[in-house]
N, C-alpha and C positions, 0 to 999 in steps of 0.2 A: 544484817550487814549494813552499817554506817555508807553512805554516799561518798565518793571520794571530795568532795567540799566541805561536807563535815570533819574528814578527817586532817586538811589542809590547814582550814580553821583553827583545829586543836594546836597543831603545831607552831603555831602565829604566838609570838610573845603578846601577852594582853597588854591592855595600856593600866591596868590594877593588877595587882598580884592576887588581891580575893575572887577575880573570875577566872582563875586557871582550872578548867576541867580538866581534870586526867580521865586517859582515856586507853584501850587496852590496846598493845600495838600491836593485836594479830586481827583484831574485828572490829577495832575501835569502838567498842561496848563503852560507857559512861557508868552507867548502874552496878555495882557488885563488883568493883575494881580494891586488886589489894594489890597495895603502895610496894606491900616487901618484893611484889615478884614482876609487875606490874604489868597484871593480866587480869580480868574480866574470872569472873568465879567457875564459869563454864571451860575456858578454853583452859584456866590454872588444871580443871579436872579432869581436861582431857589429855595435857602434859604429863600431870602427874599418874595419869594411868599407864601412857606410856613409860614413862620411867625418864623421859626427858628434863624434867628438875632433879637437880642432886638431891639429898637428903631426904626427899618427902615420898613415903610410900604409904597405899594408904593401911588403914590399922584396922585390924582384925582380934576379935577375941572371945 
């Protein structure tokens, strides 16, 4: 878990637009962040195990 200063920081307009780290907004994760849902690769697969994202279950075959 991110520091609450780290994640204050993220939320600060940067003074460049090429330093804007995205960041996950349930653990503020940096690393393995995907843009479409905007979560962290861990907590997206703990969502989507739950069944709390629409459309994504995962695939079996």
């Amino acid at each position: 878990m991110a520091k609450a200063s780290v994640r204050a920081r993220a939320l600060k307009k940067p003074k460049f637009k090429s330093r804007v780290v995205r960041r996950c907004f349930r653990c503020a994760r940096k690393n393995g962040f995907m843009r479409d849902f905007g979560l962290c690769r861990i907590c997206f697969r703990e969502f989507a195990n739950e069944g709390m994202i629409p459309g994504i279950k995962k695939s079996s075959w």
